[in-house]
C-alpha positions in Angstrom: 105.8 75.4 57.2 103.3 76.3 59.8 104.1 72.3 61.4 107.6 73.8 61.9 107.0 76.6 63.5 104.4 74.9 65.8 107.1 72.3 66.6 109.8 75.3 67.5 107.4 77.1 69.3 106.4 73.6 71.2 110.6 73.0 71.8 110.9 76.4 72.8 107.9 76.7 75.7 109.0 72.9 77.2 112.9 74.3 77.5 111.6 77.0 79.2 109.4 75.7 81.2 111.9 72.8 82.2 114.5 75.7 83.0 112.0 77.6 84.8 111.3 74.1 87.0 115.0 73.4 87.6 117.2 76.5 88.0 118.0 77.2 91.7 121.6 79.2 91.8 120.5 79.4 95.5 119.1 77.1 98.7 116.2 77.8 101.2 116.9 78.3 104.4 119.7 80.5 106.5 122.8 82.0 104.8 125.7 84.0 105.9 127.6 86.5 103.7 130.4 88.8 103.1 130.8 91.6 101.0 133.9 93.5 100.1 134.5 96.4 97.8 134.3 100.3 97.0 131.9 102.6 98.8 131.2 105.7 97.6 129.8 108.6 100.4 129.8 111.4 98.2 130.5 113.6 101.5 133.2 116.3 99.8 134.8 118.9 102.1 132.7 121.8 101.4 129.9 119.2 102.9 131.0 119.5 106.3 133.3 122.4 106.5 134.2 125.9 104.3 136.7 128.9 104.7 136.6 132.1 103.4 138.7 135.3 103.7 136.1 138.4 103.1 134.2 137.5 100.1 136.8 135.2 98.6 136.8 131.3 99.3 139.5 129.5 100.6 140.5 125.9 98.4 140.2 123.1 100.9 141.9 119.3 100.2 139.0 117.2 99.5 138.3 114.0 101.7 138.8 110.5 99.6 135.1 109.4 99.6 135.7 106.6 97.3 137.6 104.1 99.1 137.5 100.4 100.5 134.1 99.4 102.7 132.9 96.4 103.3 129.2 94.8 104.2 128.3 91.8 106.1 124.8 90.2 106.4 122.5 87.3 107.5 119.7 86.4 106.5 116.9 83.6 105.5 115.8 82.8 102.2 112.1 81.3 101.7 112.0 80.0 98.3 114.5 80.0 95.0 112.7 84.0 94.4 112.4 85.7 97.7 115.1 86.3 100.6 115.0 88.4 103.9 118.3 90.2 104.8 119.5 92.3 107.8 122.9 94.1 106.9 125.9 95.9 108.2 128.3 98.1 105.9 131.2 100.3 106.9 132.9 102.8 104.6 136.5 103.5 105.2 137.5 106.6 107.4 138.6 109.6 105.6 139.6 113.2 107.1 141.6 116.0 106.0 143.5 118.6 108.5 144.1 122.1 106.8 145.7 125.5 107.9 147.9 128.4 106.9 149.5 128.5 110.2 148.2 131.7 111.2 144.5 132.7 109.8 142.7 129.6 109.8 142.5 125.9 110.5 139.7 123.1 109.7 139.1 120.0 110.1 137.0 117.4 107.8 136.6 113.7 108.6 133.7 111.0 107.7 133.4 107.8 109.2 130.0 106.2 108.0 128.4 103.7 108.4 124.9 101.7 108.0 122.3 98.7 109.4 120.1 97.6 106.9 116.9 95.7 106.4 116.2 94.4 102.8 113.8 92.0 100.8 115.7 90.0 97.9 113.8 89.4 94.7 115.8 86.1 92.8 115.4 85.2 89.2 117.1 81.9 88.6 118.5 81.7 85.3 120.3 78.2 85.4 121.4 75.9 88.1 124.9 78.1 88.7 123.6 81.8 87.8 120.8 84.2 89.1 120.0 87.8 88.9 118.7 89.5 91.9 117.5 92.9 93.1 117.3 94.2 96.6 115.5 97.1 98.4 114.8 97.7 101.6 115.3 100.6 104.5 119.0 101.5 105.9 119.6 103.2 109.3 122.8 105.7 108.2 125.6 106.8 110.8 127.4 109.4 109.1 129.6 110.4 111.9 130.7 113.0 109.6 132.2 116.5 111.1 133.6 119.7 110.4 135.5 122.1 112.8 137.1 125.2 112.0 138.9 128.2 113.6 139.5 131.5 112.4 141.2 135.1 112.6 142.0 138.2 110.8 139.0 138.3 108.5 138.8 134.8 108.0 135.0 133.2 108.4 133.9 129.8 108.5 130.7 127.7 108.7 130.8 123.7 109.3 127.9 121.1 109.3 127.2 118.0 111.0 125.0 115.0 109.0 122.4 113.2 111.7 121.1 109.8 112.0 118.8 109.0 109.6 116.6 106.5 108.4 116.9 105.9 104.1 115.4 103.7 101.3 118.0 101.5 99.9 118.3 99.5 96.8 120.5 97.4 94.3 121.0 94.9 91.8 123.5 92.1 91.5 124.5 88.5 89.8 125.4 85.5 91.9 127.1 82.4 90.7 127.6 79.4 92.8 130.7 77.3 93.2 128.9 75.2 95.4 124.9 75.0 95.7 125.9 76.1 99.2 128.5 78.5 98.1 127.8 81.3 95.9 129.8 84.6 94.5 128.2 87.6 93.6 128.9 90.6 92.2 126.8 93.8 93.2 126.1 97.7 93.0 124.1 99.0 96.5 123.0 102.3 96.9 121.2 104.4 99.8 119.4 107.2 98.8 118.7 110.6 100.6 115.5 111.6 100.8 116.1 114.4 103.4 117.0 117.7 104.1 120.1 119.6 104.6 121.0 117.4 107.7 120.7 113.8 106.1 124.0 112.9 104.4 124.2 112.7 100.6 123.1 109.0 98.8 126.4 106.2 99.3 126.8 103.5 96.3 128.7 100.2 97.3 130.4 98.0 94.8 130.9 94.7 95.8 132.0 91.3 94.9 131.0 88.9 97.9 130.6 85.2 98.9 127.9 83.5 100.7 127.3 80.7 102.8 124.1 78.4 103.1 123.2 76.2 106.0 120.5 74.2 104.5 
């Protein structure tokens, strides 16, 4: 009984070992990629802009901050586990443009964008398939305002996001069709760590495609 075991154990270590030895879903050296999918800002119109008529508030339309962005990158990868990456993602444009005609007009609109520096961490499962994880820093362009005019009781207050500088992480499985040509499918987040003036964390869900020089 104990042989058996010994012998399963023995089958066991060399088939990992031999995966362990051959799986590379990925080649070293300069890659190219493109990313395309639904980006979350999580900038709402009470973010940037609010209404109220004495003490009462006034219900604004809410921007669509989960809509189509994209993300392209370049970047260099040094063995089948580690990759550098430099990254730029843009969410789609969203505003809204409300008024009762007489006591009050605003304005919301987002248009955000990122740059992105990021290691890649790669665990090979087979020759086709890996699992990867990414974190890094992202330099975030909210471009995200709010404008307002009022009268007759009406007040307002609006807020403008700055340029900031965030952590940013993710997790994502490639396949390749090629060993030059990988898919992947992805979740991306950027993470506020700031005050009032940083705009809220983004998540980006992505399938993409990749392209390795060799």
């Amino acid at each position: 009984m104990l042989k058996k075991i010994s012998t399963a154990a023995l089958l066991v270590g060399i088939s990992i070992f031999s995966l362990s030895q051959t799986a590379q879903a990925e080649m070293p050296g300069f890659y190219a990629a493109a990313q395309l999918g639904y980006g979350n800002t999580h900038i709402n119109t009470g973010n940037l802009v609010s209404i109220t008529n004495g003490f009462s508030p006034v219900t604004l339309p809410d921007l669509n901050n989960m809509a189509l962005a994209y993300r392209l990158s370049f970047g260099y990868q040094l063995n089948q586990n580690l990759a550098i990456e430099l990254g730029y993602r843009r969410f789609s444009n969203t505003s809204i443009n409300a008024g009762d005609g007489s006591h009050y007009s605003a304005v919301a609109s987002s248009q955000e964008r990122a740059f992105d520096l990021v290691g890649k961490s790669i665990i090979p499962l087979t020759n086709q398939f890996s699992v990867y994880g990414k974190w890094g820093i992202a330099y975030v362009k909210p471009n995200s305002h709010g404008v307002a005019n009022t009268t007759s009781g009406y007040t307002a207050s609006t807020t403008d996001y700055s340029n900031t500088l965030e952590p940013t992480f993710g997790l994502g499985i490639s396949y390749a069709l090629k060993p030059n040509v990988p898919i992947d499918f992805s979740w991306n987040r950027i993470q506020k760590i700031g005050g009032d003036n940083h705009a809220p964390s983004s998540d980006f869900y992505a399938i993409g495609v990749s392209y390795y020089f060799g």
